[in-house]
PQR file of N, CA, C, O and H, with PARSE charges and radii, in Angstrom:
ATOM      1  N   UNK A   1       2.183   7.019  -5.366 -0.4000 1.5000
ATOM      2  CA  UNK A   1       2.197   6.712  -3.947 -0.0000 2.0000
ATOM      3  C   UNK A   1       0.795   6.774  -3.360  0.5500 1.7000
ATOM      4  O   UNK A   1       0.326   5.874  -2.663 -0.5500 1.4000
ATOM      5  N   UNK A   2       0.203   7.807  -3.660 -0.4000 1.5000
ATOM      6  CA  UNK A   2      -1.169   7.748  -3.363 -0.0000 2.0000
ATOM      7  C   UNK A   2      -2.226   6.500  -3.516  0.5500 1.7000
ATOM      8  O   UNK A   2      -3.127   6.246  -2.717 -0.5500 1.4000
ATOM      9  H   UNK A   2       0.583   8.539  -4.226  0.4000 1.0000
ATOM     10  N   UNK A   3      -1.938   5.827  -4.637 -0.4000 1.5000
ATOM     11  CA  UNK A   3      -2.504   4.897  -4.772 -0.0000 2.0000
ATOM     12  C   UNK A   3      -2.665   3.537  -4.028  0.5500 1.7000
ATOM     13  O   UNK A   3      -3.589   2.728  -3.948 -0.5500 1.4000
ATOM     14  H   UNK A   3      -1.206   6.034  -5.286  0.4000 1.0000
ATOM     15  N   UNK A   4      -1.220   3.613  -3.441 -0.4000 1.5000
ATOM     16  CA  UNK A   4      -0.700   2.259  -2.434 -0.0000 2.0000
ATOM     17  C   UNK A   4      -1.599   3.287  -0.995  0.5500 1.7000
ATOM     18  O   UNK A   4      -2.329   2.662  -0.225 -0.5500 1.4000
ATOM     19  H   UNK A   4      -0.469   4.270  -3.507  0.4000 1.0000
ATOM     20  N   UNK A   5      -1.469   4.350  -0.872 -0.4000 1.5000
ATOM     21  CA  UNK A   5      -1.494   5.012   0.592 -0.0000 2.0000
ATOM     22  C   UNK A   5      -3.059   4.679   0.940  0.5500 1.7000
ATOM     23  O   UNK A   5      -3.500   4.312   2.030 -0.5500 1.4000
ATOM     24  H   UNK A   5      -0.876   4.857  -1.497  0.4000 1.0000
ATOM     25  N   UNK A   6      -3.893   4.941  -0.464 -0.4000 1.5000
ATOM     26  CA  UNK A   6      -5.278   4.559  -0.173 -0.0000 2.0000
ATOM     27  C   UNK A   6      -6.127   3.391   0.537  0.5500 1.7000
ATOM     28  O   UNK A   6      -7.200   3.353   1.139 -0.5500 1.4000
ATOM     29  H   UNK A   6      -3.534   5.239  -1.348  0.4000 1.0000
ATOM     30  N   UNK A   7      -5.397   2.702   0.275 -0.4000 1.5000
ATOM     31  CA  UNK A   7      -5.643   1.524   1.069 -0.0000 2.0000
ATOM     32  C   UNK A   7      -5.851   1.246   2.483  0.5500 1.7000
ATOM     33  O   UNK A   7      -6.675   0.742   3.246 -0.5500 1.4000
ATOM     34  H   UNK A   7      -4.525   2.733  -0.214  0.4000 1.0000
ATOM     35  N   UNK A   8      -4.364   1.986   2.462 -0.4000 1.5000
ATOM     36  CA  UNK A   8      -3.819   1.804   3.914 -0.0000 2.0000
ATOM     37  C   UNK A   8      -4.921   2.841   4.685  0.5500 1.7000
ATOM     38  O   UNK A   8      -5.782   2.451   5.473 -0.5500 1.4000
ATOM     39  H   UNK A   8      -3.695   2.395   1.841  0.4000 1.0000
ATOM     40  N   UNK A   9      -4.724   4.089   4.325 -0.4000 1.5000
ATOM     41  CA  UNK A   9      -5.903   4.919   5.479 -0.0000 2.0000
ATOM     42  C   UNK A   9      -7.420   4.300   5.674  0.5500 1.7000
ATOM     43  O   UNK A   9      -8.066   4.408   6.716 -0.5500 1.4000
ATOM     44  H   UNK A   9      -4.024   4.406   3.684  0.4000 1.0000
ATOM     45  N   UNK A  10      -7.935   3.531   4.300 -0.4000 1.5000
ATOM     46  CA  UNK A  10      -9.212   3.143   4.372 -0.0000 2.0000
ATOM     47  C   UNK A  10      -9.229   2.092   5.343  0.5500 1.7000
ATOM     48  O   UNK A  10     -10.290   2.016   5.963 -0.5500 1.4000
ATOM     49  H   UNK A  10      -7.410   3.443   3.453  0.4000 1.0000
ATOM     50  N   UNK A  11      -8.255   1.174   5.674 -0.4000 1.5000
ATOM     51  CA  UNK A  11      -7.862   0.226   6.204 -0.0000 2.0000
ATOM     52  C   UNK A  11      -7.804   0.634   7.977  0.5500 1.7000
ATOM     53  O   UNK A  11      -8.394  -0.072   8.795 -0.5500 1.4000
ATOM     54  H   UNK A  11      -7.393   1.236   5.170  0.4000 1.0000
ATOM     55  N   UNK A  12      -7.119   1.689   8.324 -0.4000 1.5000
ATOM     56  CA  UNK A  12      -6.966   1.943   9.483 -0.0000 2.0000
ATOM     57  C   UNK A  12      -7.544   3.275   9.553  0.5500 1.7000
ATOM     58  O   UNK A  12      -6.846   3.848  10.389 -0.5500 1.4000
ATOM     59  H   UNK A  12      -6.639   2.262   7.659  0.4000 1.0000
ATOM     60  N   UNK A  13      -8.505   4.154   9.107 -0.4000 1.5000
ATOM     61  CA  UNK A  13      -8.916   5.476   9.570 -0.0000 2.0000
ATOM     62  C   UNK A  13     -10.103   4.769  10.246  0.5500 1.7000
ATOM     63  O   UNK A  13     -10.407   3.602   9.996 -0.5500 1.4000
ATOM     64  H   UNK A  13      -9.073   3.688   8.428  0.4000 1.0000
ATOM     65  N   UNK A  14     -10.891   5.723  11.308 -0.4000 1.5000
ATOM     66  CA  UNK A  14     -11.760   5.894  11.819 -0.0000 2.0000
ATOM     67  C   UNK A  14     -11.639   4.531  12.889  0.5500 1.7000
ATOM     68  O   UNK A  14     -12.744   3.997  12.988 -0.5500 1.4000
ATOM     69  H   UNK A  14     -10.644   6.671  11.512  0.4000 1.0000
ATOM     70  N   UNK A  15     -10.894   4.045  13.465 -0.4000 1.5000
ATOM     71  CA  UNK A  15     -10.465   3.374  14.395 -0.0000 2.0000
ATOM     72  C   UNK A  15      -9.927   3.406  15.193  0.5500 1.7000
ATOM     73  O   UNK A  15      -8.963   4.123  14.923 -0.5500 1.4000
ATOM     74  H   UNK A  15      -9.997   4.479  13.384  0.4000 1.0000
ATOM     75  N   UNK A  16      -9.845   2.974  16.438 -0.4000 1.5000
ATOM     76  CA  UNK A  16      -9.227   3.871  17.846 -0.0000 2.0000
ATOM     77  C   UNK A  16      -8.548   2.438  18.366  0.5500 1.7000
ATOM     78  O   UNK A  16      -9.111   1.386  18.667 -0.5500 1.4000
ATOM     79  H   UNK A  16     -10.628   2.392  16.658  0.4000 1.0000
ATOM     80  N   UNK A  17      -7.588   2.672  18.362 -0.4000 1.5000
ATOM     81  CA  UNK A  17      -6.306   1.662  18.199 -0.0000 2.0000
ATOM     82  C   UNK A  17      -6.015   1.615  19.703  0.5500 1.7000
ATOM     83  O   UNK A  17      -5.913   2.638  20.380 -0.5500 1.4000
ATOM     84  H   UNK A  17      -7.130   3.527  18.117  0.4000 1.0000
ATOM     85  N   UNK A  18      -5.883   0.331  20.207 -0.4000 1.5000
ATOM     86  CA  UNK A  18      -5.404   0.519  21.573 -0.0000 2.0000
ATOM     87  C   UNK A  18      -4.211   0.967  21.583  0.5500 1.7000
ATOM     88  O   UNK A  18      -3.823   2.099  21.872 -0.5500 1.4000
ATOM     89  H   UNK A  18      -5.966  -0.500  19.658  0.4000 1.0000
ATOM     90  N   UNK A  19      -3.434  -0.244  21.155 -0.4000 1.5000
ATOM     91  CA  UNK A  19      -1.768   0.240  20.905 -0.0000 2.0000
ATOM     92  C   UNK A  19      -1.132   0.976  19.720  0.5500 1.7000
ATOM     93  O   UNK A  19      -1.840   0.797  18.729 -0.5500 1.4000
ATOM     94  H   UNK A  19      -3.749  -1.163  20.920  0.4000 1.0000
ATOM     95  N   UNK A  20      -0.133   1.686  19.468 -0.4000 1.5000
ATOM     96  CA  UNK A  20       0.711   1.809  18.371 -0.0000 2.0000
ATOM     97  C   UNK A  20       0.686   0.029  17.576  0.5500 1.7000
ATOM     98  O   UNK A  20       0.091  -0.409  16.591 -0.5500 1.4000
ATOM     99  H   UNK A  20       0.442   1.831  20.274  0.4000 1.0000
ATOM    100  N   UNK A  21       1.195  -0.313  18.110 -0.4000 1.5000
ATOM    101  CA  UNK A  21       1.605  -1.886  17.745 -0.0000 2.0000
ATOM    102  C   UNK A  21       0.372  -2.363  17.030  0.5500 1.7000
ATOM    103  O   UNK A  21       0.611  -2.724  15.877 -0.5500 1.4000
ATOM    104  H   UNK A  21       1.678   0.042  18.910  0.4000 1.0000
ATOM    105  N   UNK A  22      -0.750  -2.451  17.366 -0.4000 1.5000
ATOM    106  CA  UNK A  22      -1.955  -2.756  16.770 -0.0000 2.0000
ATOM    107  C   UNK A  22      -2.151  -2.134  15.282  0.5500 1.7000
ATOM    108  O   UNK A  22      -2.334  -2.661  14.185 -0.5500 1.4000
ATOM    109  H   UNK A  22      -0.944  -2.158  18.302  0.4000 1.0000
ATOM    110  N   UNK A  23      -2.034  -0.786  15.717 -0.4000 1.5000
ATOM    111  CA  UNK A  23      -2.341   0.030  14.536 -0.0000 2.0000
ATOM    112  C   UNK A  23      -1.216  -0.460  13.103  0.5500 1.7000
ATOM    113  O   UNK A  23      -1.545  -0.633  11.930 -0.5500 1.4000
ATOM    114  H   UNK A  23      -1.885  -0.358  16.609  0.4000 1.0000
ATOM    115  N   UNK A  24       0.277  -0.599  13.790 -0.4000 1.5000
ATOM    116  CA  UNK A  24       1.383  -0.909  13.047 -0.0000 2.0000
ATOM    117  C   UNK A  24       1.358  -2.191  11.917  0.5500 1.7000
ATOM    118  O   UNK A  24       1.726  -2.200  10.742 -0.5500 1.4000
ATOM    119  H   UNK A  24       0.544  -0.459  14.744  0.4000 1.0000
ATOM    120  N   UNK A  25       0.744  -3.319  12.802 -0.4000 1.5000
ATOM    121  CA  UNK A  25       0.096  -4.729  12.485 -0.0000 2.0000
ATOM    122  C   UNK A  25      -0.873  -4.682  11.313  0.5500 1.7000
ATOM    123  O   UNK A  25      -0.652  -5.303  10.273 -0.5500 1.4000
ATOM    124  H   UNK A  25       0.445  -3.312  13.756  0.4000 1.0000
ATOM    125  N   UNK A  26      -2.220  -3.745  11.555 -0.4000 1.5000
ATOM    126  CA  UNK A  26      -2.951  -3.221  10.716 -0.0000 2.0000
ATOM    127  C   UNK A  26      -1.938  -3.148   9.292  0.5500 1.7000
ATOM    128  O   UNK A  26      -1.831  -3.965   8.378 -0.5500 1.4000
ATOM    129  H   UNK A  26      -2.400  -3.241  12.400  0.4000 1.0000
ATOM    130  N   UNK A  27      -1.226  -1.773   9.517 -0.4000 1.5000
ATOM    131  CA  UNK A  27      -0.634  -1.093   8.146 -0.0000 2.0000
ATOM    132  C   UNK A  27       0.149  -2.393   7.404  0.5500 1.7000
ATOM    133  O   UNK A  27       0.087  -2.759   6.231 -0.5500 1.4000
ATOM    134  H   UNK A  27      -1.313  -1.109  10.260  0.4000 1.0000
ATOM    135  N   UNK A  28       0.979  -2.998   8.639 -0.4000 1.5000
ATOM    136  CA  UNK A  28       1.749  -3.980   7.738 -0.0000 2.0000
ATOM    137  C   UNK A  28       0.620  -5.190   6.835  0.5500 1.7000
ATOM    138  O   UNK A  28       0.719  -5.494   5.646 -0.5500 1.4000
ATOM    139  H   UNK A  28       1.030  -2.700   9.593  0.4000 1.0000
ATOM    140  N   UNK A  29      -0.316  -5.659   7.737 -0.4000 1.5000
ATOM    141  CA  UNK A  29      -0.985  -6.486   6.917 -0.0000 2.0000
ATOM    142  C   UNK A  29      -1.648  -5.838   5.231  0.5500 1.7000
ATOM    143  O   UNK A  29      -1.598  -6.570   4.243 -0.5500 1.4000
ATOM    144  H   UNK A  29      -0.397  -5.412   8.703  0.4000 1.0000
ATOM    145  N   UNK A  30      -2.098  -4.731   5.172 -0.4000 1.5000
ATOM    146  CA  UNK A  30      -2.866  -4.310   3.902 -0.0000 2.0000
ATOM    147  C   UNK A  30      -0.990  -4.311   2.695  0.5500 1.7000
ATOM    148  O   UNK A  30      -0.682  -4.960   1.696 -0.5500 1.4000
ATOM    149  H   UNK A  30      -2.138  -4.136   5.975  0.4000 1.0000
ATOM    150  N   UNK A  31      -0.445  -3.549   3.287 -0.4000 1.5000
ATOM    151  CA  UNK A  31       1.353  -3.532   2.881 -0.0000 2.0000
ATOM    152  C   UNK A  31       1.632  -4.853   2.031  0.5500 1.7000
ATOM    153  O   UNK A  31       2.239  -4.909   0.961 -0.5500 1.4000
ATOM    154  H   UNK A  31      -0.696  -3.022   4.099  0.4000 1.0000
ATOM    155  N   UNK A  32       0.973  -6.050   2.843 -0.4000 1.5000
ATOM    156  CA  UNK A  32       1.951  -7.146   2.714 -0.0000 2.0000
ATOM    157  C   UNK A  32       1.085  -7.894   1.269  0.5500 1.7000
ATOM    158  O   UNK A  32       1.558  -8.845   0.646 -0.5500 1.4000
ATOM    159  H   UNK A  32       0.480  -6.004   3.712  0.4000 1.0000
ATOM    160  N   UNK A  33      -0.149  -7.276   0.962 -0.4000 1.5000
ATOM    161  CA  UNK A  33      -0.362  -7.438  -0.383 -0.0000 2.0000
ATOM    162  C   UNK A  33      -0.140  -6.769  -1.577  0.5500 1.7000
ATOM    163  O   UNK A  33      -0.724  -6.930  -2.648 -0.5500 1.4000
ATOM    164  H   UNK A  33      -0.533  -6.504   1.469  0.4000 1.0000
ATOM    165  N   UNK A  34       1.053  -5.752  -1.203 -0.4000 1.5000
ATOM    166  CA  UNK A  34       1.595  -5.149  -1.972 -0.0000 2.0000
ATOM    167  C   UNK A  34       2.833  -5.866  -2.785  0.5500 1.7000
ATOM    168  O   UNK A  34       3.256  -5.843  -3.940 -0.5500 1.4000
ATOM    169  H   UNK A  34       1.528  -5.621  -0.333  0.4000 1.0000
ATOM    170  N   UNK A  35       3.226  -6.599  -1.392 -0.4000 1.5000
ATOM    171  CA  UNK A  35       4.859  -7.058  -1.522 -0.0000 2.0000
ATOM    172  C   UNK A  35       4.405  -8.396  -2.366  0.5500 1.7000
ATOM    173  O   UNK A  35       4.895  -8.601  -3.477 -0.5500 1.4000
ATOM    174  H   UNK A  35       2.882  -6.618  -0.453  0.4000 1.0000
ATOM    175  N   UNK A  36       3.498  -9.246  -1.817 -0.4000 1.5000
ATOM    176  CA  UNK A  36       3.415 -10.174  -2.159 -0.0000 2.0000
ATOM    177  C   UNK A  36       2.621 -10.689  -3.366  0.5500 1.7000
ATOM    178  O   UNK A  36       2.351 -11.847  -3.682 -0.5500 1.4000
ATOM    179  H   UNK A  36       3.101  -9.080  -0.915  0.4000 1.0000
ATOM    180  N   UNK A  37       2.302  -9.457  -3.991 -0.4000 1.5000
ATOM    181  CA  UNK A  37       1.469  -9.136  -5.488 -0.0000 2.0000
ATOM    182  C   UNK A  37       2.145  -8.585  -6.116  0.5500 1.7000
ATOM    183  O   UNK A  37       1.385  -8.377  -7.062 -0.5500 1.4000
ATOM    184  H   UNK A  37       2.522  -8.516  -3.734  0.4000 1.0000
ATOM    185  N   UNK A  38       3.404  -7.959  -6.490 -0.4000 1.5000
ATOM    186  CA  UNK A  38       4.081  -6.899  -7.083 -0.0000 2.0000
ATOM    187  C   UNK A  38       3.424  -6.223  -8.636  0.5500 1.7000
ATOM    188  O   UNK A  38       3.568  -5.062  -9.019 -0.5500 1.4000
ATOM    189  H   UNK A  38       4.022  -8.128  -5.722  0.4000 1.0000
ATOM    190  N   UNK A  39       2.780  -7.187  -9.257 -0.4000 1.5000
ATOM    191  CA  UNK A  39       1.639  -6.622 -10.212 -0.0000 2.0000
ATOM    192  C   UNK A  39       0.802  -5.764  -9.731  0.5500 1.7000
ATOM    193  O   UNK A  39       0.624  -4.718 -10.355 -0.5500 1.4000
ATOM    194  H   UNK A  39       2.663  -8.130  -8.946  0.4000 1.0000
ATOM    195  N   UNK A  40       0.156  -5.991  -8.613 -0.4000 1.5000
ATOM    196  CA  UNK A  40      -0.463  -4.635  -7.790 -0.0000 2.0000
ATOM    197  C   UNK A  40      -0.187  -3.417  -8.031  0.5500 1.7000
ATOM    198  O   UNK A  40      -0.966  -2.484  -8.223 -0.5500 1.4000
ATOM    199  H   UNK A  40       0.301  -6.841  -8.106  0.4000 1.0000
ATOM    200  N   UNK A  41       1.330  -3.433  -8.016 -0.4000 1.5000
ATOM    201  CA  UNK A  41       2.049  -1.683  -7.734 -0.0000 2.0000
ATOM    202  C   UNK A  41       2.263  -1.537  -9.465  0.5500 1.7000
ATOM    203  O   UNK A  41       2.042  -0.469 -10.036 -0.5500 1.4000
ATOM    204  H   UNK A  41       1.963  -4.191  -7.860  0.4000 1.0000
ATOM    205  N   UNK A  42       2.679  -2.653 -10.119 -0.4000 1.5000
ATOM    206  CA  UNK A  42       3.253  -2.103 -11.161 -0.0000 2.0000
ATOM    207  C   UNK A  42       1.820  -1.314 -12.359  0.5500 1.7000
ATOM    208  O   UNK A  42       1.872  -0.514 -13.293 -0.5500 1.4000
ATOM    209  H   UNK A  42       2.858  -3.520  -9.655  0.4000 1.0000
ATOM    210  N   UNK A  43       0.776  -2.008 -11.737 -0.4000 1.5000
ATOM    211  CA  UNK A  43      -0.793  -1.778 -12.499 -0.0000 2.0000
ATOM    212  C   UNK A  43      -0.993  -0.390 -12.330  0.5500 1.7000
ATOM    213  O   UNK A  43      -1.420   0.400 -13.172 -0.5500 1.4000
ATOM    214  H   UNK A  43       0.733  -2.659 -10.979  0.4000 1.0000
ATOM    215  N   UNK A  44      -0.532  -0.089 -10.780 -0.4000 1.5000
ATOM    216  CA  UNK A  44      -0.759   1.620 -10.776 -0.0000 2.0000
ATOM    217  C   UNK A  44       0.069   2.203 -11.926  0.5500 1.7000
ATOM    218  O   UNK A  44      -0.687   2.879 -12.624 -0.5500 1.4000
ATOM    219  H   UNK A  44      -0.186  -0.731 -10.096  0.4000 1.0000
ATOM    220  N   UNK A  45       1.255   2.211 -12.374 -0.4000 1.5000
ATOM    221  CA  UNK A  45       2.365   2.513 -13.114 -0.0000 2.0000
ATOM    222  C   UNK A  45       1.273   3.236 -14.817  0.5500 1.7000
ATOM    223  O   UNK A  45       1.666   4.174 -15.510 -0.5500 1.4000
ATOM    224  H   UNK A  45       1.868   1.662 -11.807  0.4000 1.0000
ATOM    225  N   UNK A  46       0.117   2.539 -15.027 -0.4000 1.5000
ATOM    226  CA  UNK A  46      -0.582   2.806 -16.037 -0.0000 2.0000
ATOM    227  C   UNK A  46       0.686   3.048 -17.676  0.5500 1.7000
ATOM    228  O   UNK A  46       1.725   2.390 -17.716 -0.5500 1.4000
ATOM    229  H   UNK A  46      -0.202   1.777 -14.464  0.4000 1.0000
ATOM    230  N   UNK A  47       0.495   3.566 -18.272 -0.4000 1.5000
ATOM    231  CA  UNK A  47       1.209   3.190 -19.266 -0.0000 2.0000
ATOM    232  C   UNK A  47       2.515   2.826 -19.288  0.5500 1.7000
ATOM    233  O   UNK A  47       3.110   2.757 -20.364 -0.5500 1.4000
ATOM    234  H   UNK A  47      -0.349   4.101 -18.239  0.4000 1.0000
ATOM    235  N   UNK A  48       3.225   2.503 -17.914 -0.4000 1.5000
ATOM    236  CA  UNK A  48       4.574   1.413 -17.879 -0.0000 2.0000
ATOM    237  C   UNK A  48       5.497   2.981 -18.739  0.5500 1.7000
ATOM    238  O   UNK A  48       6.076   2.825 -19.814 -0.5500 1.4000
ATOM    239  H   UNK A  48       2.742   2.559 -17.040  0.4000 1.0000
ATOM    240  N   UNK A  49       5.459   4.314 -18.046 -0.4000 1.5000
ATOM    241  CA  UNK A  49       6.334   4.693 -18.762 -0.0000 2.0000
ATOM    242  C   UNK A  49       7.620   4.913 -17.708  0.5500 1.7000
ATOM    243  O   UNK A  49       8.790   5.018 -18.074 -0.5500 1.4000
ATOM    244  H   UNK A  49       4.989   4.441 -17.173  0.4000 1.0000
ATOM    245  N   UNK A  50       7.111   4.963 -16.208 -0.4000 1.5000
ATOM    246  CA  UNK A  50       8.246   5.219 -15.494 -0.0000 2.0000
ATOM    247  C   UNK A  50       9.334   3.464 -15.636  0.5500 1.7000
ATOM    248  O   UNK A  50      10.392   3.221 -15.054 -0.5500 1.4000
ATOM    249  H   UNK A  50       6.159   4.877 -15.911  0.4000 1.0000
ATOM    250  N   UNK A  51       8.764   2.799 -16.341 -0.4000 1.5000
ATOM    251  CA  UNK A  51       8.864   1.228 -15.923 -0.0000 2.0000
ATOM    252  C   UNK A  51      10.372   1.585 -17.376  0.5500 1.7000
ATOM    253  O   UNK A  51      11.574   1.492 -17.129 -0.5500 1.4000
ATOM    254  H   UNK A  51       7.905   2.997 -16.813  0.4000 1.0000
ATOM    255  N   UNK A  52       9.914   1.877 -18.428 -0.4000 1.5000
ATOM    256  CA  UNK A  52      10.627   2.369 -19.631 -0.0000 2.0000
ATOM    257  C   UNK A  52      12.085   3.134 -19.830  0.5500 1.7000
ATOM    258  O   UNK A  52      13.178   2.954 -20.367 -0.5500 1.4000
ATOM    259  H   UNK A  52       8.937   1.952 -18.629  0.4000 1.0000
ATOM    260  N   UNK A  53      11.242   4.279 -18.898 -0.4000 1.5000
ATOM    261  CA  UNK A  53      12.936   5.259 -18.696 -0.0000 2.0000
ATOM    262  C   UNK A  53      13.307   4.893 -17.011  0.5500 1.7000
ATOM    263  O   UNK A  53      13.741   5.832 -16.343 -0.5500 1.4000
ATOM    264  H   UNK A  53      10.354   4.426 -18.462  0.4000 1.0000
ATOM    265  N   UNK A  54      13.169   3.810 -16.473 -0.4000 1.5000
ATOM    266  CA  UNK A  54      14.120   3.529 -15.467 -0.0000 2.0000
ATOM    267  C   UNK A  54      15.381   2.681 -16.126  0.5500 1.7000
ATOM    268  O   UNK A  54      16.414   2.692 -15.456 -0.5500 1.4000
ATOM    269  H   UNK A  54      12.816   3.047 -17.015  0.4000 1.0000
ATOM    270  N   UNK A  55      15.393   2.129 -17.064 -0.4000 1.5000
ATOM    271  CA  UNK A  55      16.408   1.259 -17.651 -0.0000 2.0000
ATOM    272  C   UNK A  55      17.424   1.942 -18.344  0.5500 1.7000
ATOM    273  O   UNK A  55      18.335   1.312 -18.880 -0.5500 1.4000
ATOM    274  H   UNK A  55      14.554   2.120 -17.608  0.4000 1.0000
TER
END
């Protein structure tokens, strides 16, 4: 989880957000190259063992 989370804080820390909504927009955009890469997340996975004993 950490690995996806990194992003996201580097993405939105040290910024002074007018709105919630702004800030929200932010998180979803870095997010949405998660969803829309799914190799992304599975690369964190490193030796594919949780990938193994989920089946």
């Amino acid at each position: 989880m950490e690995q996806v989370w990194d992003p996201v804080k580097r993405h939105v820390s040290n910024t002074i957000w007018k709105t919630l909504d702004d800030m929200e927009a932010a998180i979803t955009e870095v997010l949405r190259a998660f969803r829309e890469h799914a190799e992304r997340v599975w690369s964190f996975l490193g030796d594919r063992w949780l990938i193994r004993n989920a089946v």
